[in-house]
N, CA and C atoms as a LAMMPS dump frame, in Angstrom:
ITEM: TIMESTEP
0
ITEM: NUMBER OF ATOMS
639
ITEM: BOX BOUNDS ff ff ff
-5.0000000000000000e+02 5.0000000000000000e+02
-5.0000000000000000e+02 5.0000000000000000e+02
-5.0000000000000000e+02 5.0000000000000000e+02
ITEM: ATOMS id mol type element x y z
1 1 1 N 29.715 -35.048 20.234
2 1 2 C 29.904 -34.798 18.803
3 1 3 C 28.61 -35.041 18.019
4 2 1 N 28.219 -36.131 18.273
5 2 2 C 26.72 -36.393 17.856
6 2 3 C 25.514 -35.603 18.279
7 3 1 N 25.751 -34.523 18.973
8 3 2 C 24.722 -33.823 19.47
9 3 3 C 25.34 -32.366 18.723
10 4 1 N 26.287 -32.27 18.287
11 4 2 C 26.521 -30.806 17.707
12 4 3 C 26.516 -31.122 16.233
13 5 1 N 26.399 -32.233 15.647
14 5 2 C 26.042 -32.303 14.959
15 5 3 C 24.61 -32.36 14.363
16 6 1 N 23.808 -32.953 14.88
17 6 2 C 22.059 -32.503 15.38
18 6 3 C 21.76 -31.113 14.929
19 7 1 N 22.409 -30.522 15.749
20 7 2 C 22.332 -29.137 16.18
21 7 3 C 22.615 -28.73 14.906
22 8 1 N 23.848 -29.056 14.126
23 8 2 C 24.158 -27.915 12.482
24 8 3 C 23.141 -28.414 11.376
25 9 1 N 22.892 -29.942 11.723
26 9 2 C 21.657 -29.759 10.587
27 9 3 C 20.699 -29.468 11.073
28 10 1 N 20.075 -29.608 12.157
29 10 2 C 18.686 -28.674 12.397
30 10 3 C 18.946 -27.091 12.065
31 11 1 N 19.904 -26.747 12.381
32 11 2 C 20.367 -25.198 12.048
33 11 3 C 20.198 -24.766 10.304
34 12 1 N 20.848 -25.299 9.919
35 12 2 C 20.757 -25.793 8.432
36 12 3 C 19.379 -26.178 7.704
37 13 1 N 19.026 -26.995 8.064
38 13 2 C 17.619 -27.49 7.639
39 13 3 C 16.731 -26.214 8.106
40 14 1 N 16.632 -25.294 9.255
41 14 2 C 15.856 -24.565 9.389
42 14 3 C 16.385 -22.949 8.132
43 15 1 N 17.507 -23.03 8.206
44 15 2 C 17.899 -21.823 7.2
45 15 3 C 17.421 -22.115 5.914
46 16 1 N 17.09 -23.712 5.441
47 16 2 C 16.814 -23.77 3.816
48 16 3 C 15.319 -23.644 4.181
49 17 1 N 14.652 -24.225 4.934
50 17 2 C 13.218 -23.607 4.98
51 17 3 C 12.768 -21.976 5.069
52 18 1 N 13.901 -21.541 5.512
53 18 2 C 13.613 -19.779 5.663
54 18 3 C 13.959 -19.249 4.211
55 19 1 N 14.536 -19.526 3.677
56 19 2 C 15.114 -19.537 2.333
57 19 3 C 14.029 -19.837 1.911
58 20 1 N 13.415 -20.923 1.191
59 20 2 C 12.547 -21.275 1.035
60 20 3 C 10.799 -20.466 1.149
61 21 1 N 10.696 -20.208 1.767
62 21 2 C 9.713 -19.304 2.536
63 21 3 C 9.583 -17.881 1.923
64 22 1 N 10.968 -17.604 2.123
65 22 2 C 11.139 -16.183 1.414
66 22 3 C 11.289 -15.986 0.078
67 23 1 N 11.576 -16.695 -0.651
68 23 2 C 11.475 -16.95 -2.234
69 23 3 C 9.702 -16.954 -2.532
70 24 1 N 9.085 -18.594 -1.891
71 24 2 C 8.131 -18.324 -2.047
72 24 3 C 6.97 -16.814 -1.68
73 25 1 N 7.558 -16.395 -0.989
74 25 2 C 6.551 -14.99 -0.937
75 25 3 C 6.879 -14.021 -1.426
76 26 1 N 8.251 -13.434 -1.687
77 26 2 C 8.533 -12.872 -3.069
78 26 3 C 7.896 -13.264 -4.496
79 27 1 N 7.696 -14.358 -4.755
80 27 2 C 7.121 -14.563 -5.503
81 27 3 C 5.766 -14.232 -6.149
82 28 1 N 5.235 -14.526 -4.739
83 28 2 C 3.889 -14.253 -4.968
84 28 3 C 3.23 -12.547 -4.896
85 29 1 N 4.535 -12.194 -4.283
86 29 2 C 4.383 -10.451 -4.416
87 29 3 C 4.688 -9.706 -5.579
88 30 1 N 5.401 -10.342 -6.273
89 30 2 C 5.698 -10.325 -8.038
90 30 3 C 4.492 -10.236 -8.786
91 31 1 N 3.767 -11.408 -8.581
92 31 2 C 3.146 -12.123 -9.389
93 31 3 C 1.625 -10.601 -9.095
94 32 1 N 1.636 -10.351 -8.011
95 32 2 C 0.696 -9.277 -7.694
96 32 3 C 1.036 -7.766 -8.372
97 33 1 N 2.157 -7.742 -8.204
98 33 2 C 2.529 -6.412 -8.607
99 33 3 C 2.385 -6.267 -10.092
100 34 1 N 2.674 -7.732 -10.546
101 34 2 C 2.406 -7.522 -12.233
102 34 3 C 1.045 -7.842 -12.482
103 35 1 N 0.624 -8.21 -12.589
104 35 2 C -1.415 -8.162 -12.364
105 35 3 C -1.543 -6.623 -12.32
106 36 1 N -1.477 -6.031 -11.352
107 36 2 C -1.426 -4.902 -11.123
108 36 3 C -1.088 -3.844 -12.351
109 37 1 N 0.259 -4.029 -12.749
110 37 2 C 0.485 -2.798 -13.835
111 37 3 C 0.151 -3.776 -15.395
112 38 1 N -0.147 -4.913 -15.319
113 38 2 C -1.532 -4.792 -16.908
114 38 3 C -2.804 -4.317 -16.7
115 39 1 N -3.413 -3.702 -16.128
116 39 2 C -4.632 -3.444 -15.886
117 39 3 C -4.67 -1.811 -16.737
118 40 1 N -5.348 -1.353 -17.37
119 40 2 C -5.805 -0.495 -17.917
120 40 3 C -5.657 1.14 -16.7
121 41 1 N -6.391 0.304 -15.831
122 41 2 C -6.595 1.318 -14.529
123 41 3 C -7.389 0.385 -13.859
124 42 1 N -7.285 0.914 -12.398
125 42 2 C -7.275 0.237 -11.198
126 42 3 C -8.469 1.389 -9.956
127 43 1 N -9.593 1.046 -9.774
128 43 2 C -10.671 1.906 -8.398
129 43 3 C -11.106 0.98 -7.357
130 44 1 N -10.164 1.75 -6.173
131 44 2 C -10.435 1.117 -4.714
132 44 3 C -11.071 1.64 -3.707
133 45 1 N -11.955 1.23 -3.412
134 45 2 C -12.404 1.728 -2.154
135 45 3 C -11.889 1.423 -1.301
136 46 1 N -11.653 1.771 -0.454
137 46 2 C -11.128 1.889 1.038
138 46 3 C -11.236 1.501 2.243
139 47 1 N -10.743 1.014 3.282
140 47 2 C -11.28 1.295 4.99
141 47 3 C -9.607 1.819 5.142
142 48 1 N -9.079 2.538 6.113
143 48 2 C -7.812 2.995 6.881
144 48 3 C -8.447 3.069 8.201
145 49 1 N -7.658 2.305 8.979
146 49 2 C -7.689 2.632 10.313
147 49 3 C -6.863 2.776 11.135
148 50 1 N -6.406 3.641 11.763
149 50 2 C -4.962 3.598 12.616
150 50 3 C -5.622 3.314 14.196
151 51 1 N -4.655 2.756 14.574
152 51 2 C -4.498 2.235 15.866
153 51 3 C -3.097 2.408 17.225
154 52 1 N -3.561 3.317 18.603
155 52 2 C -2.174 2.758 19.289
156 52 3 C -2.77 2.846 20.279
157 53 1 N -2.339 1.807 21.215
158 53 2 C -3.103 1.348 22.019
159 53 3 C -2.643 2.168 23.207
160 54 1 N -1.223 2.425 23.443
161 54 2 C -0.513 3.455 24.45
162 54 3 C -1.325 4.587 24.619
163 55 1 N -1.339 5.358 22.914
164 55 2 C -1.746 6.795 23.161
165 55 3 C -3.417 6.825 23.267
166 56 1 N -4.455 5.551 23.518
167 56 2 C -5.241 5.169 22.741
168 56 3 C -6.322 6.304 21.854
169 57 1 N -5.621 5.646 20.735
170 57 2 C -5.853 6.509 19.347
171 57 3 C -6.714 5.093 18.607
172 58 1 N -7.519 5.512 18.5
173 58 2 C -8.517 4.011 17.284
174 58 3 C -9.279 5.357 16.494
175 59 1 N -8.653 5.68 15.196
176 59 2 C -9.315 6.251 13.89
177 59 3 C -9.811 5.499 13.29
178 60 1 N -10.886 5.66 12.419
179 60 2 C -11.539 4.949 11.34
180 60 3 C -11.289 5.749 10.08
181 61 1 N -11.241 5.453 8.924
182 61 2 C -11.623 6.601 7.678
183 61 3 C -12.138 6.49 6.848
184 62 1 N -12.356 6.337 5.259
185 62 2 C -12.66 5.666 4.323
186 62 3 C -12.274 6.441 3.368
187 63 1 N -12.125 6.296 2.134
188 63 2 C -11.66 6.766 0.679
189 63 3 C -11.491 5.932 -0.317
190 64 1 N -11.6 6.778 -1.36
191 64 2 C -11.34 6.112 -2.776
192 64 3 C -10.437 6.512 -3.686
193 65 1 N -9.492 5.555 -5.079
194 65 2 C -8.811 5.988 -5.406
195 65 3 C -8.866 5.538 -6.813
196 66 1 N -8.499 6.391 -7.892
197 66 2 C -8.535 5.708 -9.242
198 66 3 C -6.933 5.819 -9.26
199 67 1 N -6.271 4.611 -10.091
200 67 2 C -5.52 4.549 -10.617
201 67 3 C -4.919 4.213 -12.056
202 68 1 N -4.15 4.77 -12.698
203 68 2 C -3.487 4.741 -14.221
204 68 3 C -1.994 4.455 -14.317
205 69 1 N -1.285 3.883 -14.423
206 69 2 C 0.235 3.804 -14.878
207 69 3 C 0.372 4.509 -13.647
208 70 1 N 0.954 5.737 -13.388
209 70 2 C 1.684 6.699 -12.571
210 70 3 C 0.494 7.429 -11.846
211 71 1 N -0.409 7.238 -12.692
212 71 2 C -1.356 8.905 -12.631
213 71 3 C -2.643 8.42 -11.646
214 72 1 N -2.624 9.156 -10.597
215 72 2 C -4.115 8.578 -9.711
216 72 3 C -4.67 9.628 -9.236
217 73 1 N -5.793 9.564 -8.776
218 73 2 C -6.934 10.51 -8.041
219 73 3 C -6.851 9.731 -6.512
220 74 1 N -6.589 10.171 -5.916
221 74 2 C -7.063 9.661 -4.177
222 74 3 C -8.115 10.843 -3.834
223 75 1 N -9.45 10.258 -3.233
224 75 2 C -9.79 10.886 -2.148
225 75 3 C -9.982 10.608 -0.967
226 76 1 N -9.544 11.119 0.295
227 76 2 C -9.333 10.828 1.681
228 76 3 C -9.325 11.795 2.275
229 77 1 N -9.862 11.622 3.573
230 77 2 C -10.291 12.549 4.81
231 77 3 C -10.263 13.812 4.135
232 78 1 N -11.495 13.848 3.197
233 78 2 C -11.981 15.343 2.867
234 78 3 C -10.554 15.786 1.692
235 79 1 N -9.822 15.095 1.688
236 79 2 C -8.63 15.814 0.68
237 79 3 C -8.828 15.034 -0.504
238 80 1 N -8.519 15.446 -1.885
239 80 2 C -8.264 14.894 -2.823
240 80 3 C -7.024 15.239 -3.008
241 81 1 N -6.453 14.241 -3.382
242 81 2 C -4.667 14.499 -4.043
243 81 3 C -5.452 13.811 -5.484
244 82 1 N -4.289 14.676 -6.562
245 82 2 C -3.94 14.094 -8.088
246 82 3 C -2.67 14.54 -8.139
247 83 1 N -2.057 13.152 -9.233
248 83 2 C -1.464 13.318 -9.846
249 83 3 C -1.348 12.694 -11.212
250 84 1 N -0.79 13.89 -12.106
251 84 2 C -1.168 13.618 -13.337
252 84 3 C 0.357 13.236 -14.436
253 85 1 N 1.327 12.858 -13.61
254 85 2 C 1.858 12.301 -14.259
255 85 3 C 2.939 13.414 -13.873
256 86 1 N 2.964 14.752 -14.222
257 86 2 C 4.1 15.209 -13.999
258 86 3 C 4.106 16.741 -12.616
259 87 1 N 2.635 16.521 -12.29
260 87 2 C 2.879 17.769 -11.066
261 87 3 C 1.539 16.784 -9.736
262 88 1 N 1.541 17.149 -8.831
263 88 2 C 1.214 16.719 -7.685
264 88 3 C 0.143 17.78 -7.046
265 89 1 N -1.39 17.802 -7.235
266 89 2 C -2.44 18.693 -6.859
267 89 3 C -2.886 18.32 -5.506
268 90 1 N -3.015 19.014 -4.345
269 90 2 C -3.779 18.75 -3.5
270 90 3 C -5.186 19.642 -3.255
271 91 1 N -6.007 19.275 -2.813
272 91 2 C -7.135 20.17 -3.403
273 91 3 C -8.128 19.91 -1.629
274 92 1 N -8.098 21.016 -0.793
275 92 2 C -8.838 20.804 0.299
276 92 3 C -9.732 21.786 0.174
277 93 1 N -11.057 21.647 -0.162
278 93 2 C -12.555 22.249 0.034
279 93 3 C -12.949 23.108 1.02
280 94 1 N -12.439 22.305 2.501
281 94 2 C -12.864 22.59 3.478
282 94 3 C -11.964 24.236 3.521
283 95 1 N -11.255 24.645 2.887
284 95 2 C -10.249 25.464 3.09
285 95 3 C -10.187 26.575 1.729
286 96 1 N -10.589 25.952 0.994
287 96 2 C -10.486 26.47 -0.513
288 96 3 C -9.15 27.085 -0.899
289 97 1 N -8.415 25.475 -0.64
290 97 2 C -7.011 25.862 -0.89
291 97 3 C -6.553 24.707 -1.563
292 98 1 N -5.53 25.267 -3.075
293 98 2 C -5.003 23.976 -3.673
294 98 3 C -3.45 24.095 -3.737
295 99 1 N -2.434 23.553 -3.193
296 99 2 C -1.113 23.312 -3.314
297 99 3 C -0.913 22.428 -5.065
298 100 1 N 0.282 23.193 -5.174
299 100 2 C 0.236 22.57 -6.597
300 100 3 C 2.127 22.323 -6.432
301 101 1 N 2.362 21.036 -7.088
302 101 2 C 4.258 20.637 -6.613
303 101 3 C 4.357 20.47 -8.08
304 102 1 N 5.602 20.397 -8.649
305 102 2 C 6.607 19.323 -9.539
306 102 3 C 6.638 18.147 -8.74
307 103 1 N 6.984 17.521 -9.612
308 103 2 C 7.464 15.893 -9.538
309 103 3 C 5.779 14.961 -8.61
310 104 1 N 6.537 14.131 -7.559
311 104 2 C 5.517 12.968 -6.764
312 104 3 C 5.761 13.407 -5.545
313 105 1 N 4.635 13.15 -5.366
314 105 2 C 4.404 13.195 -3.507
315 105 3 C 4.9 12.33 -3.025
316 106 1 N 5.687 12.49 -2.064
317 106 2 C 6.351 11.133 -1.426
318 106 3 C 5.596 10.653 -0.13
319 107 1 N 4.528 10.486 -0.172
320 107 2 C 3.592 9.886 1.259
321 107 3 C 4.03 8.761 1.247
322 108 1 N 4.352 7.904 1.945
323 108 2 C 4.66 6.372 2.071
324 108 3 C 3.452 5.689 2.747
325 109 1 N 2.707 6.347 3.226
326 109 2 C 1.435 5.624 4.064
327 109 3 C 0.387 5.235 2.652
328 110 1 N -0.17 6.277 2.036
329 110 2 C -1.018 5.927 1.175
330 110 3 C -0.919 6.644 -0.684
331 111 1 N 0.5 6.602 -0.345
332 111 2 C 0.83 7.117 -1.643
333 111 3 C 0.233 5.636 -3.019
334 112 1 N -0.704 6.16 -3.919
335 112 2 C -1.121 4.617 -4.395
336 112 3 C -0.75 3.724 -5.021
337 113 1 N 0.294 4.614 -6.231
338 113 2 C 0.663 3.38 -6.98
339 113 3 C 1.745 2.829 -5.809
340 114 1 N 2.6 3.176 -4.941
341 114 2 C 2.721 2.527 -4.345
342 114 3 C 2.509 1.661 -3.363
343 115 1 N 1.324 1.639 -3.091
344 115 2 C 0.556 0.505 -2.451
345 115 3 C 0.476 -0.695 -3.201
346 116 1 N 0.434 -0.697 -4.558
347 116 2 C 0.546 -1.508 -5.337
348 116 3 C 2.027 -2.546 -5.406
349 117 1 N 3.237 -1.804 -4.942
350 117 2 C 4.974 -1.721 -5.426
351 117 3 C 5.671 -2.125 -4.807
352 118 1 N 5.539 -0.957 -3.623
353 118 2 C 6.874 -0.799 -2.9
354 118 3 C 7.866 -1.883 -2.166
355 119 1 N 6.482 -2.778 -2.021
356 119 2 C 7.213 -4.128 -1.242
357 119 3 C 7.818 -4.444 -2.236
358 120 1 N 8.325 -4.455 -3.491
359 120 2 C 9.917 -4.984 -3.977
360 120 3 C 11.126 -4.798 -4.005
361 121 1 N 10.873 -3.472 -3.127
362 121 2 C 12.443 -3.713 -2.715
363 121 3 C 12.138 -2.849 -1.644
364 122 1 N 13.536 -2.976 -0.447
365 122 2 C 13.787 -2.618 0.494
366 122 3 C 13.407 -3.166 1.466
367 123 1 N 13.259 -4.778 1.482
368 123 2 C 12.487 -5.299 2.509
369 123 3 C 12.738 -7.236 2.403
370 124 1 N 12.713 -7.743 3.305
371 124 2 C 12.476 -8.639 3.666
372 124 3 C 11.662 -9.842 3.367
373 125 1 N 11.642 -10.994 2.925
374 125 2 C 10.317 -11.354 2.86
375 125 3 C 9.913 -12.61 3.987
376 126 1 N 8.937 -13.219 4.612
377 126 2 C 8.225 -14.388 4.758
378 126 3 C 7.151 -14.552 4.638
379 127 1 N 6.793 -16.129 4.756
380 127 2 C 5.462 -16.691 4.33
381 127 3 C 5.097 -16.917 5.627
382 128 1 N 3.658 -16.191 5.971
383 128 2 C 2.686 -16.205 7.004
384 128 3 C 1.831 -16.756 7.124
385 129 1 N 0.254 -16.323 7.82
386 129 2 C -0.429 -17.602 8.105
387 129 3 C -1.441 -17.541 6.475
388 130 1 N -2.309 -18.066 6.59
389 130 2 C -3.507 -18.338 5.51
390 130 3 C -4.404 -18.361 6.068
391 131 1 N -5.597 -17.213 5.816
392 131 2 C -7.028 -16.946 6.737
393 131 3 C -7.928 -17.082 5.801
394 132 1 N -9.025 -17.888 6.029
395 132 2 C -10.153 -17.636 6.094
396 132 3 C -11.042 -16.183 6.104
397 133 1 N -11.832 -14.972 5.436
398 133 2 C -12.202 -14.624 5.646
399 133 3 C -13.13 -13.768 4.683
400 134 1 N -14.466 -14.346 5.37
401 134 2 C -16.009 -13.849 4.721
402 134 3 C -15.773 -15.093 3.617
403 135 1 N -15.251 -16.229 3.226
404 135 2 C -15.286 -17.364 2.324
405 135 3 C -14.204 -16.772 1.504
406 136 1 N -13.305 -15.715 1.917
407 136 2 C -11.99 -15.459 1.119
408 136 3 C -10.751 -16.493 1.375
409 137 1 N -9.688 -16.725 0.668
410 137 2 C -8.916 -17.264 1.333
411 137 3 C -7.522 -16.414 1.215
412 138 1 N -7.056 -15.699 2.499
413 138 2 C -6.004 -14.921 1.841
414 138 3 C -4.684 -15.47 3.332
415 139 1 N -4.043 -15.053 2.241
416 139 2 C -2.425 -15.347 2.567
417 139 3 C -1.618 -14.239 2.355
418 140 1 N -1.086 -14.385 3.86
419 140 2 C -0.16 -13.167 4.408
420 140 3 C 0.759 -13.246 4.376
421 141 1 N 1.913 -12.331 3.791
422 141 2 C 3.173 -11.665 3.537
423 141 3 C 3.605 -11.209 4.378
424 142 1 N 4.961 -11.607 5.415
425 142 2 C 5.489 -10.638 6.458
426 142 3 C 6.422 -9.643 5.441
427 143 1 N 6.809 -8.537 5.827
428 143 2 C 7.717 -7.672 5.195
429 143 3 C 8.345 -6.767 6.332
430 144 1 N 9.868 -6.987 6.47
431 144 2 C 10.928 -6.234 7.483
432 144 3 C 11.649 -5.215 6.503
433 145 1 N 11.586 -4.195 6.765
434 145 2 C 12.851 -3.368 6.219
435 145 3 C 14.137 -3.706 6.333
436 146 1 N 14.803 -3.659 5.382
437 146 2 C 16.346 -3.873 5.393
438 146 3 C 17.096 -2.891 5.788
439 147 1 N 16.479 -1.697 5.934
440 147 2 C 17.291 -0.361 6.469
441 147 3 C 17.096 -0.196 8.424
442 148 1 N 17.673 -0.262 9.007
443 148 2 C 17.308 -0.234 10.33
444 148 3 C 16.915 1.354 10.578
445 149 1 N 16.761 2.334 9.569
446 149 2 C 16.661 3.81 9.753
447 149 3 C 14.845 3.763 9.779
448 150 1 N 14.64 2.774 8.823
449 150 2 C 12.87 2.677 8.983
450 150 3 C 12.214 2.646 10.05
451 151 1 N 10.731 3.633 10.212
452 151 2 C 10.234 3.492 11.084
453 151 3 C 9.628 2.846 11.173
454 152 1 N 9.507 1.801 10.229
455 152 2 C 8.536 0.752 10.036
456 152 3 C 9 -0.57 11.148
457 153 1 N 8.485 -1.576 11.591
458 153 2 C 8.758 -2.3 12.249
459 153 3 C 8.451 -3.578 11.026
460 154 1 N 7.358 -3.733 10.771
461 154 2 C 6.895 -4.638 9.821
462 154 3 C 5.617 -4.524 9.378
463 155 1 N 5.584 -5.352 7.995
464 155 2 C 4.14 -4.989 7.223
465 155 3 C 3.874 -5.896 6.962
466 156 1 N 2.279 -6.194 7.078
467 156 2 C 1.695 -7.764 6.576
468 156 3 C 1.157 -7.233 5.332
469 157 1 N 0.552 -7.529 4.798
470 157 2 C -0.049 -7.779 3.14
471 157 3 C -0.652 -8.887 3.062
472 158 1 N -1.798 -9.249 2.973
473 158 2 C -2.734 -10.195 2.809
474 158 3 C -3.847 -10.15 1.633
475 159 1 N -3.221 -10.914 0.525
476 159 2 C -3.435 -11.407 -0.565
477 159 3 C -4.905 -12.045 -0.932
478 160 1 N -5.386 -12.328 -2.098
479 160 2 C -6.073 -12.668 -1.805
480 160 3 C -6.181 -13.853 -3.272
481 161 1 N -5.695 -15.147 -2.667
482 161 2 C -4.883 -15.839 -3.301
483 161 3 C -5.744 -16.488 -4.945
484 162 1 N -7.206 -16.18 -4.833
485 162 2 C -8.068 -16.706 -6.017
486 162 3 C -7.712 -15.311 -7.003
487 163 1 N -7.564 -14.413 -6.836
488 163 2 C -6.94 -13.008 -7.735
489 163 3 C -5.955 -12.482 -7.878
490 164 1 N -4.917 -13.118 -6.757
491 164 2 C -3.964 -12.422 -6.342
492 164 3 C -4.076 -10.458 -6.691
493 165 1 N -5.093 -10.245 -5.928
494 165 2 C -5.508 -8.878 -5.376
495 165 3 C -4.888 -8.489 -4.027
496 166 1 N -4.708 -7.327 -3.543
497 166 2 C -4.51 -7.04 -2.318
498 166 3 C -5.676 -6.979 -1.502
499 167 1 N -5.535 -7.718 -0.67
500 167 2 C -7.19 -7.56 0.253
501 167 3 C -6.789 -6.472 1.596
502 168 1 N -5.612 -7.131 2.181
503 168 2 C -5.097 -5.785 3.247
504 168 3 C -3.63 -5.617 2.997
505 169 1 N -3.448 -4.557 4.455
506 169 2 C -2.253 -4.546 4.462
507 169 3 C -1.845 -3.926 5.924
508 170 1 N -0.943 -4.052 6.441
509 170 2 C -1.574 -3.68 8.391
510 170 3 C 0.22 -3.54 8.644
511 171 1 N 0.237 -2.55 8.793
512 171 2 C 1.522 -1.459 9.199
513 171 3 C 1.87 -1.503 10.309
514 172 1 N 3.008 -2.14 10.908
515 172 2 C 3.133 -1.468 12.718
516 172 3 C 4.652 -0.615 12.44
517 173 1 N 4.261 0.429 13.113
518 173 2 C 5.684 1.105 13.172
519 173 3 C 6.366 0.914 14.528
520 174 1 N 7.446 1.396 14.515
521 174 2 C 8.65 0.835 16.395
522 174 3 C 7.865 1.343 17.251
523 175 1 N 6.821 2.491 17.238
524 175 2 C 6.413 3.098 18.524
525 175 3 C 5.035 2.337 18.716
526 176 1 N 4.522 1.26 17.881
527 176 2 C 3.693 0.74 18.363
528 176 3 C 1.955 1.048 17.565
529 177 1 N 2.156 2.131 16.594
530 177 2 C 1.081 2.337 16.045
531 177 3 C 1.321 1.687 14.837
532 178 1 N -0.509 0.904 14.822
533 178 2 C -1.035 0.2 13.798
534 178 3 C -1.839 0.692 12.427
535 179 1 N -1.378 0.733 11.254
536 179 2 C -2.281 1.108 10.806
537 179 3 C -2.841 -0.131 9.894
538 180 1 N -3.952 -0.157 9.553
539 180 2 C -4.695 -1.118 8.438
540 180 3 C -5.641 -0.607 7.35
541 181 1 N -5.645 -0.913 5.981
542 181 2 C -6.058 -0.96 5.083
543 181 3 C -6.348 -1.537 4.464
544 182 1 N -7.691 -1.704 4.406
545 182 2 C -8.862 -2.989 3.719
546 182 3 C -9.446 -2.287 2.816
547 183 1 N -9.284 -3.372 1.539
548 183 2 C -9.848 -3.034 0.48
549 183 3 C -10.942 -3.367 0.399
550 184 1 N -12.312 -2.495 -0.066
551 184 2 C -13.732 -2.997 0.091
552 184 3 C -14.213 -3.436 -1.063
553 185 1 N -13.348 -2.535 -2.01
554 185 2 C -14.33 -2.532 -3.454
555 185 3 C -12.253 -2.297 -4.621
556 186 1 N -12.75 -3.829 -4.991
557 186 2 C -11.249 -3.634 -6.059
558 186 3 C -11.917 -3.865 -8.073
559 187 1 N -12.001 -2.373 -8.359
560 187 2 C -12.467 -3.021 -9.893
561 187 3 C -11.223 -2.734 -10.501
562 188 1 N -11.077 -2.738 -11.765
563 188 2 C -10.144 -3.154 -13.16
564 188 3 C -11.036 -2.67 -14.121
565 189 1 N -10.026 -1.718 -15.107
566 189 2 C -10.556 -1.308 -16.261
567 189 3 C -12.169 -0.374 -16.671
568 190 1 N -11.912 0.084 -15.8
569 190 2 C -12.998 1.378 -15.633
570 190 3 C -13.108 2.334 -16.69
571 191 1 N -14.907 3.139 -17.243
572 191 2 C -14.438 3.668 -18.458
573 191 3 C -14.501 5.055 -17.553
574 192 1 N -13.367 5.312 -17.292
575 192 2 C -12.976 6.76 -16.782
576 192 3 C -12.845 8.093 -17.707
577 193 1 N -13.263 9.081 -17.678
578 193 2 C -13.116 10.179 -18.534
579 193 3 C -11.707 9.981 -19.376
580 194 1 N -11.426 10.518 -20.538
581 194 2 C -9.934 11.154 -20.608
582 194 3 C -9.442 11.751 -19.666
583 195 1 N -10.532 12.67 -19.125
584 195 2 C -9.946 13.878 -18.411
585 195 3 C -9.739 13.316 -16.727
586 196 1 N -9.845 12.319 -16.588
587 196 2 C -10.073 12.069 -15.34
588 196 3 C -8.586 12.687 -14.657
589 197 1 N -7.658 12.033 -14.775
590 197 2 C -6.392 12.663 -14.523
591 197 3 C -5.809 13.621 -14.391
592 198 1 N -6.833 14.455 -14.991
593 198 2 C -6.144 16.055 -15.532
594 198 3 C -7.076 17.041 -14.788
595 199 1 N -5.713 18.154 -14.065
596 199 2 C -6.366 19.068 -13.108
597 199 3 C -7.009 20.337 -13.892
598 200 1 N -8.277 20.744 -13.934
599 200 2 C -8.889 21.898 -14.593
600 200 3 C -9.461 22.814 -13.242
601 201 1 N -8.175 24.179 -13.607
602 201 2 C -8.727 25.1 -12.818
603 201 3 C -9.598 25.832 -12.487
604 202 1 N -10.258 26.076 -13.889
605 202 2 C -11.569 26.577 -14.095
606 202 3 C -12.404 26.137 -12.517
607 203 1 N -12.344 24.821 -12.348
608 203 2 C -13.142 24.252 -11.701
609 203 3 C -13.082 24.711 -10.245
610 204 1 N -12.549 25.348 -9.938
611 204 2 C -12.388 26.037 -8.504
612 204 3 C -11.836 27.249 -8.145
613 205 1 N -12.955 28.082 -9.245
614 205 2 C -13.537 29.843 -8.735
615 205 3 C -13.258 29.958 -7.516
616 206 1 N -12.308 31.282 -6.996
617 206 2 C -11.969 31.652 -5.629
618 206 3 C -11.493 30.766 -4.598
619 207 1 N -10.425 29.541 -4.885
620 207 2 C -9.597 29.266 -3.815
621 207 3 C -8.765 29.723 -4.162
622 208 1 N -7.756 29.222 -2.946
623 208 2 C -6.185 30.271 -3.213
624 208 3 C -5.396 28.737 -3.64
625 209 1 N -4.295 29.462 -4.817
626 209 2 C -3.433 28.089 -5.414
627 209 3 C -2.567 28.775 -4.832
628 210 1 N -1.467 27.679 -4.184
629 210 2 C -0.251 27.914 -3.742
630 210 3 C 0.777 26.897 -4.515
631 211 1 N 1.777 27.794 -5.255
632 211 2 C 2.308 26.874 -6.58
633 211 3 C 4.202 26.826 -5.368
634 212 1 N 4.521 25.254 -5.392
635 212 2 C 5.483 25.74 -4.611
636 212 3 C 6.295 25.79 -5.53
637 213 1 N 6.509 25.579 -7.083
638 213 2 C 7.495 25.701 -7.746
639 213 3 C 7.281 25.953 -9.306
């Protein structure tokens, strides 16, 4: 009896620490996300790297992205995406071709303002380790999906606890591929054109627009 009792408060005592744990890192993912939308606008530079060790696949990439409320410029692997709030431009050079949508792109890998977001809902939280790195000190966020339909397995997020900035964020999906995203360069409040946001066609004599709607 005295040993199953042991057993329910260690059981117990370990559930209020998980409790515990997970509050605290919700928290601190709050506290980021709102930092985040007072900022005027938001320009990141980039590293993406995907990783699987099965298929062995090791990509490198780099890009940059301005962000506004809703409205951002990404550029990556030669593509620029905008969006300006109410239509979705993709614009590839190499091709001289621009897709033009209604509404948001739904990329979940590097869609931006949600890089900023998404971890508030649909997910899980715990408190991970605390690294050291380059004299940073950042602290990592586990994140599980609550939907078992996700292909996500889990996502770290590593903070960067003197700004509460995002410093990374490192993706494994069920089949085993890694991806990571390190931020190189995080400014705030940039004096960006008016026009920065806004797609002008003028600007690209002889590609083909493909309007899907």
């Amino acid at each position: 009896m005295k040993t199953l009792i042991k057993v329910v408060v260690l059981f117990l005592f370990t559930l209020n620490i998980q409790a515990q744990d997970a509050k605290k890192a919700k928290q601190l993912l709050d506290d980021v996300a709102a930092k985040a939308k007072g900022y005027t606008n938001i320009v990141i530079d980039f590293k993406y790297s995907l990783q699987n060790a099965k298929e062995n696949i090791n990509q490198d990439s780099k890009g940059n992205v301005a962000i506004s409320g809703n409205k951002y410029v990404l550029n990556f692997m030669g593509v620029t995406k905008m969006y300006d709030g109410k239509k979705t431009y993709t614009i590839v050079p190499e091709d001289e071709e621009i897709t033009i949508s209604s509404g948001k792109d739904d990329d979940k890998n590097i869609t931006p303002d949600k890089m900023l977001t998404f971890f508030q809902t649909g997910y899980s939280y715990s408190w991970d380790i605390l690294q050291n790195l380059k004299g940073r000190k950042i602290q990592y966020v586990k994140l599980k999906p609550t939907s078992s339909k996700e292909n996500i397995k889990e996502v770290l997020i590593g903070i960067d606890i003197s700004t509460n900035h995002i410093y990374n964020m490192i993706e494994t999906d069920k089949k085993g591929t890694k991806t990571t995203l390190t931020v190189n360069s995080f400014k705030t409040n940039q004096p960006l054109s008016k026009n920065h946001f806004t797609f002008t066609e003028s600007k690209y004599s002889g590609y083909y627009i493909n309007r899907l709607d």
